[in-house]
N, C-alpha and C positions, 0 to 999 in steps of 0.2 A: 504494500500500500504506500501511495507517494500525496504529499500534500501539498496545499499552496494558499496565500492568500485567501484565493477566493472559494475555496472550500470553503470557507467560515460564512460568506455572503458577504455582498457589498456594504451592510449597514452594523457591523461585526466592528468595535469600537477599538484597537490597538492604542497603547500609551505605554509608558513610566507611569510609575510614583515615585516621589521623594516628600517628607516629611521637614518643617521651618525648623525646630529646635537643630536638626541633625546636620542640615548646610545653610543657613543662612549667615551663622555667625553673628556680627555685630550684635555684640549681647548687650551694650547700653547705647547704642547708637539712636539718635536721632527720638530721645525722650522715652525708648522702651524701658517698661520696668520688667524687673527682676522675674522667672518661672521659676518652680518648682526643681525643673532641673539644672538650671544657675546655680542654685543651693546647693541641690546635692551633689553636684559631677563638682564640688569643690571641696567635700567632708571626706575625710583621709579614708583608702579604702574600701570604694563605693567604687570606683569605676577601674579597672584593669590600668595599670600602669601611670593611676592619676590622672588620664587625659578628662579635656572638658571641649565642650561644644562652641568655647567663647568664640575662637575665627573659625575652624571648621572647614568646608570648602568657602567659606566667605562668598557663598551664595548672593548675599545682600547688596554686594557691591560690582558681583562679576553676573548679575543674573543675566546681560544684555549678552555677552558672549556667550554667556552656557544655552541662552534656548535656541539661539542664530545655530551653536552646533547642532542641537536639537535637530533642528531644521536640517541641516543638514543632513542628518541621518533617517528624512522622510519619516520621524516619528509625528504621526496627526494629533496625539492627547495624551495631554500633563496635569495627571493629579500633582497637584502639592497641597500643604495646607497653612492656614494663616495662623501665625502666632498672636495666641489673642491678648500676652501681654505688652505687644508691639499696639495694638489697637483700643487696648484698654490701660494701661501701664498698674494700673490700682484693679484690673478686673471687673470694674463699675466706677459710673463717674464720668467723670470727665475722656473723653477723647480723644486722643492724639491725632494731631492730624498728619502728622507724618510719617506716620505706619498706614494711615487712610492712602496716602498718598503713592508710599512703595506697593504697595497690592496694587492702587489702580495701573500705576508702570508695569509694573508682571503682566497683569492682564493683556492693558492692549499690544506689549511685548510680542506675547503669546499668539493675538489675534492678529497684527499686523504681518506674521510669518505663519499664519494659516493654521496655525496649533489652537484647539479647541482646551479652556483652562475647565479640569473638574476640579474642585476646592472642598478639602475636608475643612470641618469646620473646628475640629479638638483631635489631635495629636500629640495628646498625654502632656502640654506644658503650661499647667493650670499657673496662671498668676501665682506669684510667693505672695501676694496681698491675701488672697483669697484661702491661701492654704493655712494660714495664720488665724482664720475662719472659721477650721475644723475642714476647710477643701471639701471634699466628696462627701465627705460623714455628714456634713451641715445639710439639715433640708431646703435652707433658703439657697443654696446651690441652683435648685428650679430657675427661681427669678433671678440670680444673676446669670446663668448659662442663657434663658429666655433673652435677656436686653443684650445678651453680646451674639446671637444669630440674629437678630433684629437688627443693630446696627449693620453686620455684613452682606443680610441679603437687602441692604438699604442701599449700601455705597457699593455693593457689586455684581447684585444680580440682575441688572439692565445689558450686561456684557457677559457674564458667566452661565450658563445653562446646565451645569450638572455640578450637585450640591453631595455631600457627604455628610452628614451629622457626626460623627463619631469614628473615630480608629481604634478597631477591638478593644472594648469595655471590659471583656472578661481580664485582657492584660493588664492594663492599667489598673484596674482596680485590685487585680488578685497580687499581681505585684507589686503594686504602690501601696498596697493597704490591706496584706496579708503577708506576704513574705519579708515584704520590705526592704526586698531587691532592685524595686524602682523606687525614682522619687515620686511620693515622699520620704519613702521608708518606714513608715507605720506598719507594725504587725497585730495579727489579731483576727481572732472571727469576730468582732463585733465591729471593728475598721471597713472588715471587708465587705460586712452584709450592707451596714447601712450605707459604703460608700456603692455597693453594686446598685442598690434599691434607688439612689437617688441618678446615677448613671442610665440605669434602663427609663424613668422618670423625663431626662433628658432628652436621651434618644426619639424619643416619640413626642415628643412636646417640642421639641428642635423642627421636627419636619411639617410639624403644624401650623408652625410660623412662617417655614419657608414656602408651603404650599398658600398658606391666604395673604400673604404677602406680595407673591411673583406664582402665579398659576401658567406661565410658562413657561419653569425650571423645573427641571427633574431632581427628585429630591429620596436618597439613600443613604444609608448607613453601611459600616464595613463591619465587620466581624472575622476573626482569628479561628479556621476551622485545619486540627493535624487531624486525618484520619487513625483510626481509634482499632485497636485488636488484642486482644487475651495474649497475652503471655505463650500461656501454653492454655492445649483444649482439656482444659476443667474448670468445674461448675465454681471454683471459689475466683479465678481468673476471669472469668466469662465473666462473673456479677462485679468486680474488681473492674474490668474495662469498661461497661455499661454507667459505671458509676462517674467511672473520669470524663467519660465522654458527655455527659447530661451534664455536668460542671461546667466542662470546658466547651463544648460544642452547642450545648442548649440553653446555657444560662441568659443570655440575651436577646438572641432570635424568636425564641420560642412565645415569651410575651409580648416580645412586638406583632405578633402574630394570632395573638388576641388565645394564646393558649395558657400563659400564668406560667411560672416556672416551675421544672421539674421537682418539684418538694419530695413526690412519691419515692425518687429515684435515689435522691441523696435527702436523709433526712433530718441532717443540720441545718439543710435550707428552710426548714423551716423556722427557724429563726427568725427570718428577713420579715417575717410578716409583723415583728413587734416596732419596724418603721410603718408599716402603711399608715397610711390617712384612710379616712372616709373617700371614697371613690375611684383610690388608687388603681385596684385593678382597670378599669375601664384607661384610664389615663397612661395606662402600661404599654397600650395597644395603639398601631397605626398604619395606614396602608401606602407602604411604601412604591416609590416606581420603581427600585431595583434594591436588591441585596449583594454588597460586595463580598465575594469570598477570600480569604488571604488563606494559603494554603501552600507547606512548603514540603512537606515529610506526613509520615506516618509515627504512630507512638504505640509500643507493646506494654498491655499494663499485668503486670502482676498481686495476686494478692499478697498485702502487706500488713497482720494484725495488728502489727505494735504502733503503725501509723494512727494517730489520733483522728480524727472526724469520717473520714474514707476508706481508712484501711485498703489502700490501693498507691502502690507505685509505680513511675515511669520506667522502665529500663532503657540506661542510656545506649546509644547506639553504637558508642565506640567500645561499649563489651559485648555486644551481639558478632562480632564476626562478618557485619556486613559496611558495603559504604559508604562514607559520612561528611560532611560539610563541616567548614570551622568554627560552625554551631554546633556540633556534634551531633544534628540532625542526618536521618539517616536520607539517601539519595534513592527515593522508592516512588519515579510515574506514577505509579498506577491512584499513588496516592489522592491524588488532583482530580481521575476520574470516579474515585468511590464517594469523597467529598459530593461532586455536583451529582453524580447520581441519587444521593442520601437529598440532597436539596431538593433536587427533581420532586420528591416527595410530597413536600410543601405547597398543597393546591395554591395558595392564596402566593405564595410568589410571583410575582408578573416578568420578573426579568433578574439574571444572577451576570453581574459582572465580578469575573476575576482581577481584583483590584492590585494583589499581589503577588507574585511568584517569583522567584529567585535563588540565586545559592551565591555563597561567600567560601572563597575557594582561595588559596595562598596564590598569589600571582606574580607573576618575574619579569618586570622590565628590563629589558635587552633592546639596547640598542635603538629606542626609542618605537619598542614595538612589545605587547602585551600578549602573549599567544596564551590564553586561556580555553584550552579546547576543552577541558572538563565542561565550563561553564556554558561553551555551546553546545554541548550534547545533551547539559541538563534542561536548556530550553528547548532545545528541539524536542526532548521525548516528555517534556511533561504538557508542550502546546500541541504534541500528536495528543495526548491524553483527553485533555480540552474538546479535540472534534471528536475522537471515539462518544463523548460524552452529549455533545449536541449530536451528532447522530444518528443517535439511540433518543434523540426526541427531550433531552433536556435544555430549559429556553436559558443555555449560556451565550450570551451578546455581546463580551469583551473581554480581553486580556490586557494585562497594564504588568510592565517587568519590575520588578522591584530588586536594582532600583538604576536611577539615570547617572549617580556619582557616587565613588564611594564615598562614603561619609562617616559623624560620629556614630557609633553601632550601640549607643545606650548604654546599657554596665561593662558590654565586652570592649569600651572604647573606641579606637581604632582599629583595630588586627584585624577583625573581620572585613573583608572587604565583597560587597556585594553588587558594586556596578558596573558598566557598560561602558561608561569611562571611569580612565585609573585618573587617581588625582593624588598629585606630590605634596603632602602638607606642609612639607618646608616651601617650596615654591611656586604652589598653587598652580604647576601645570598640569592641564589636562592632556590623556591621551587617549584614544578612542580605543578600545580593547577590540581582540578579536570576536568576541560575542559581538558587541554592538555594531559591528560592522556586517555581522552573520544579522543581527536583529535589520538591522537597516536593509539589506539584502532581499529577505522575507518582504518587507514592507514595498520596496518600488518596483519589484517586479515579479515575474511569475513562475520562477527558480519554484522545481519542486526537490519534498526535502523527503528521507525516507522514514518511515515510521513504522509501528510494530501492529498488528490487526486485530490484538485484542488484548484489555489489561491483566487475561488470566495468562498470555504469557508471561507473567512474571507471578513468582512465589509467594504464597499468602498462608498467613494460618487462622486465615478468618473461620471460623466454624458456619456455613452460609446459611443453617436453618436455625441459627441460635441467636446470634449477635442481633440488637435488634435496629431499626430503621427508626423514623423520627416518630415519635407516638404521635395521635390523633389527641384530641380532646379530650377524649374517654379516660383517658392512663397513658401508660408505658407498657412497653410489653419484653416479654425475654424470650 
């Protein structure tokens, strides 16, 4: 089987993503106040080797060359997202106008070379005003997240046409306000419920605004989906996996979708219900025009009794014996196509874009040349994945690489590098790797690429009548 472009159809949406904390830099430039991650990528031992975000690829100031490359590489659409303590510095209040004013540059940047901008609206770098607040745990979070979608789709959605609410909530929150391996660093199941509760709260009250605001923006959220498998096939494994997976896969979706969260499934969640208010459920729910998937690997869980709330572990991939990414994500296709199949499920979905996919692989510049073939095989056989999956009849309408520069990679710092272009942090040069030259390749012309004819050529220890698919209304099932 050989692919191409227009396998996917002419209205099949190709992009990047890149996230503002990770390349824009200029962390107090031009009246921006202080995120969450300002603070912490500067507390000893927080971030691998000390690095912070402050210049970064200096996005901010180089955005005119980076998207003109862009351009060059025939890429049509660039998620990024707005720093909203660039545009709020205090996260309410008063308004900068010269963070109003660098977005509007990006924009018509973007539009003047033909790049259509989609814009997340929260990429985990909540104002340090705000987090001083109690951040996420705070309920009044609602009306300050409300009046900062409200100003953005005020000053930018007359030229931007495809809106994001959120960048994976289950991350940010499980991380930022249970482990305490993001900022903020707060640990806790009472951190984490109420910051999740007032997160999904967001989520849907974010695209409410944007939809009776500008009723001709498309208006979606992204969510963090690894495909989810037992360990090994027994029943303490099997209920071990089911459990990670309703966590991690269903804690957010699932009420945006007017289903309430898995409580059944995992039964510390039910905790979360001692935030609701009067009405909550209903205000949980919203019908979106697209759900983004971000989707890199697969994860084998094990049963774990000594683990507190779950009693279920990850096992990591560099002690399985198989391939692995400098995340120590393991490098498993087929993973991308079980994800959107499991979506497929979802009647009330109208449309699933893959907002992220990528891999960060060690890379060796020679000679003013990047030969990263790992990272091209990894896109070509996880984008064969993609169409195996539309297909088979599931409504996947776009892929976005993640990501367009390497950048800050969050706790793992620097090291990992996951872009398309390398970039020199001493000297801010850009070089266009060989993936992105392979990605650009794919995009202008009609070069076919080969692919494999189905995801069960590769090895699974899924149990296929066990493991279960996305429950109905009714429950969960096993």
């Amino acid at each position: 089987m050989l692919f191409t472009k227009a396998d996917f159809g002419p209205d099949f949406h190709w992009g990047v993503s890149t996230a503002a904390y990770q390349i824009e830099g200029a962390h107090e430039a031009d009246g921006k106040g202080p995120s969450i991650w300002d603070t912490f990528s500067l507390k000893k031992r927080k971030i691998a080797n000390n690095h912070n975000g402050n210049i970064s690829c200096d996005f901010y100031n180089r955005y005119v060359d980076d998207i003109a490359l862009m351009a060059q590489l025939h890429i049509p659409n660039y998620r990024f997202s707005i720093a909203w303590s660039r545009v709020f510095p205090q996260g309410k209040g008063e308004i900068n106008q010269k963070g109003i004013d660098f977005y509007n540059r990006l924009i018509n940047r973007c539009l003047e070379l033909g790049i259509q901008p989609w814009i997340t609206l929260y990429h985990w770098d909540l104002p340090e005003a705000l987090e001083k607040k109690g951040g996420w745990t705070n309920r009044e979070m609602v009306g300050w997240f409300s009046d900062y979608v409200a100003c953005c789709i005020r000053h930018f959605g007359d030229r931007a046409k495809h809106w994001m609410v959120m960048n994976e909530p289950m991350v940010f929150t499980g991380a930022g306000y249970f482990l305490g391996v993001h900022a903020p660093g707060k640990k806790g199941i009472a951190n984490f419920l109420s910051a999740a509760h007032h997160a999904a709260l967001c989520q849907a009250e974010g695209g409410r605004i944007i939809r009776s605001t500008r009723g001709d923006c498309k208006v979606g959220t992204t969510f963090s989906y690894s495909h989810i498998e037992p360990y090994r096939d027994t029943e303490k494994d099997i209920i071990a996996a089911y459990k990670i997976d309703a966590l991690l896969n269903r804690m957010f979706i699932e009420p945006l979708l007017g289903m309430g969260y898995p409580l059944k499934e995992v039964k510390i969640l039910q905790r979360i219900e001692n935030y609701y208010k009067q009405g909550d459920s209903a205000l949980l729910a919203f019908d979106m025009d697209f759900a983004g998937m971000q989707n890199y690997t697969r994860e084998l869980v094990s049963h774990a009794p000594f683990l507190p709330f779950i009693k279920a572990k990850i096992m990591k991939a560099s002690k399985r014996n198989v391939e692995y990414s400098q995340m120590d994500w393991e490098i498993y296709p087929p993973s991308i196509y079980h994800a959107l199949m499991r979506w497929g499920e979802y009647k009330d979905l109208k449309e699933i874009i893959v907002t992220e996919n990528g891999a960060a692989f060690t890379d060796t510049c020679e000679n003013g040349i990047v030969s990263d073939s790992r990272r091209v095989q990894y896109l070509q056989d996880y984008i064969a994945q993609v169409l195996l999956a539309k297909n088979k009849g599931v409504r996947v309408n776009g892929y976005f690489v993640w990501t367009l520069l390497d950048n800050f990679e969050w706790a793992e710092g620097f090291h990992p590098r996951f872009g398309l272009i390398h970039v020199n942090f001493d000297t801010q040069q850009r070089i266009v790797k060989d993936s992105g030259k392979w990605y650009s390749q794919l995009l202008r012309k009609e070069n076919k690429f080969t692919t494999v004819e189905s995801a069960s050529e590769y090895p699974s220890t899924q149990p296929s009548d066990v493991f279960p698919g996305p429950r109905s209304s009714g429950g969960g099932r096993i």
